[in-house]
N, C-alpha and C positions, 0 to 999 in steps of 0.2 A: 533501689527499692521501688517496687509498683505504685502506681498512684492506685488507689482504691476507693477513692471520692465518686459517689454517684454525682455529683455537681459536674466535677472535672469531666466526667463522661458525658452527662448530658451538654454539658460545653461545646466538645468535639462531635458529638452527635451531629447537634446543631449548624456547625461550620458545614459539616458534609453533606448534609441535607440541602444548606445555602448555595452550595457549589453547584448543584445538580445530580443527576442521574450518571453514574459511567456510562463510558460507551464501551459497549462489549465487540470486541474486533471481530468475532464473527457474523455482526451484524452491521456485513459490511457486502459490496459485490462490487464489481468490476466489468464493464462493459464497452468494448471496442466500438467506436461509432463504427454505424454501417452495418453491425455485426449481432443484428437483435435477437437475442434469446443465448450470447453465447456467455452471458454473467452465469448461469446458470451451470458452466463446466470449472469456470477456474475459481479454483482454489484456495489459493496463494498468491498476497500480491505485496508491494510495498506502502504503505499506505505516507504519504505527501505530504510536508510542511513546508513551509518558511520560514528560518530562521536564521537565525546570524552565520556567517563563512566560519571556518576553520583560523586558528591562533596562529598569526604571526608572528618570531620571536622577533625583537626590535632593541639592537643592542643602544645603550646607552654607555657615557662618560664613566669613566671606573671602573670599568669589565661587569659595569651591571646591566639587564635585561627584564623589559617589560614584555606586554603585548597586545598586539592590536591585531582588530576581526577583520577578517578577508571581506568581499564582497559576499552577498547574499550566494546561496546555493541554491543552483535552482536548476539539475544536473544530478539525477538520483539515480538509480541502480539497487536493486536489491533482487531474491530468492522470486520465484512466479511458477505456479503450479498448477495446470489443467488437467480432469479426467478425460480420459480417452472412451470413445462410443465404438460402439458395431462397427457402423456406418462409416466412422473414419471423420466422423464432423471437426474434432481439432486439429488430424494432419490438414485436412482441408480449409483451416481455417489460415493457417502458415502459407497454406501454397499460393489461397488466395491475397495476403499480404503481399509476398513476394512479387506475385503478378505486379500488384499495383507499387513496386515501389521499395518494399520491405521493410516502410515504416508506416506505423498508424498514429490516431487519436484515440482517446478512452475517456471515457465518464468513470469516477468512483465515488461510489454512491454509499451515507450512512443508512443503509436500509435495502432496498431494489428501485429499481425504474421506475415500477408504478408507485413505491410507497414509500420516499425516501425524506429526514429532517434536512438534509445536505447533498450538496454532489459535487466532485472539483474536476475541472478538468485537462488532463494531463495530454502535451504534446509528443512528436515525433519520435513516439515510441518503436523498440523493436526487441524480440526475442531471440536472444542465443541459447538454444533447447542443449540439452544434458542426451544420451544417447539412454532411452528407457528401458526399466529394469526387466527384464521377465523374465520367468522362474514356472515350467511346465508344473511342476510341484506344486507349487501355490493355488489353489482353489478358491482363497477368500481375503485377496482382494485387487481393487477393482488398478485396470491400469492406469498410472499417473504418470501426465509426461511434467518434466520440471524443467528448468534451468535460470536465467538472468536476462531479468527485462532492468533495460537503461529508458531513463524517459528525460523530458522536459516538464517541469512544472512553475508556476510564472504565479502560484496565490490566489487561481479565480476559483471563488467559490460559489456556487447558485444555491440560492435558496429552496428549499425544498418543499414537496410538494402533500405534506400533511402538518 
């Protein structure tokens, strides 16, 4: 049965409001040091925690089983998605990684560069691209290249700058 208490509600109000404002994941960008103005193409990225390892099972006395946390993770991977320009600005942004190395750094920023609450920043990044879609047919929309960025992230966060 519902709760239909205006107290109960203003209760919960209350807690939510004390928690704060959400943070809305599109208000978020991604920015390769070295690499300024290229937040403004990607997309898609995995956004960074710290928290506890993955469960160890840990057998115990009687064929019973507890469990205990692995070490911190700090070793992510997820989906990453940039649009593609005229010009060729994101193949060229790959080629110039490659040059150097084929891995980067990146800043991820709660907001952009110049107007962010937060930024964390994430190590020896690198992209394994997806082979992109195109489709002569298609008129309306724009080209996105995708695939799997692995990174390092170690919990530095800066403070941000509004």
């Amino acid at each position: 049965m519902p709760i239909n208490e205006a107290s109960y509600h203003e209760s919960n109000f209350r807690l939510v409001q004390a928690l704060g404002e959400k943070l809305n994941a599109g208000d978020m960008a991604f920015e390769p040091v070295g690499f300024n103005g290229m937040y403004l193409l990607i997309k898609q990225f995995p956004y960074p925690f710290v928290a506890g390892g993955e469960a160890i099972e840990v057998p115990e006395p009687g064929g019973s089983v507890g469990w205990q946390q692995a070490p911190l993770k700090t070793a992510f991977q997820g989906p990453f998605a940039m649009q593609e320009t005229v010009a060729g600005t994101s193949r060229q942004f790959f080629s110039d990684v490659l040059a150097a190395g084929g891995y980067f750094d990146a800043k991820i920023y709660e907001g952009t560069p110049g107007r962010n609450t937060a930024s964390y920043l994430i190590e020896q990044a690198f992209v394994s691209m997806d082979a992109p879609d195109v489709d002569w047919e298609n008129r309306l929309t724009l080209l996105l290249l995708s695939g799997t960025i692995s990174y390092r992230f170690f919990g530095k966060r800066i403070a941000g700058n509004v």
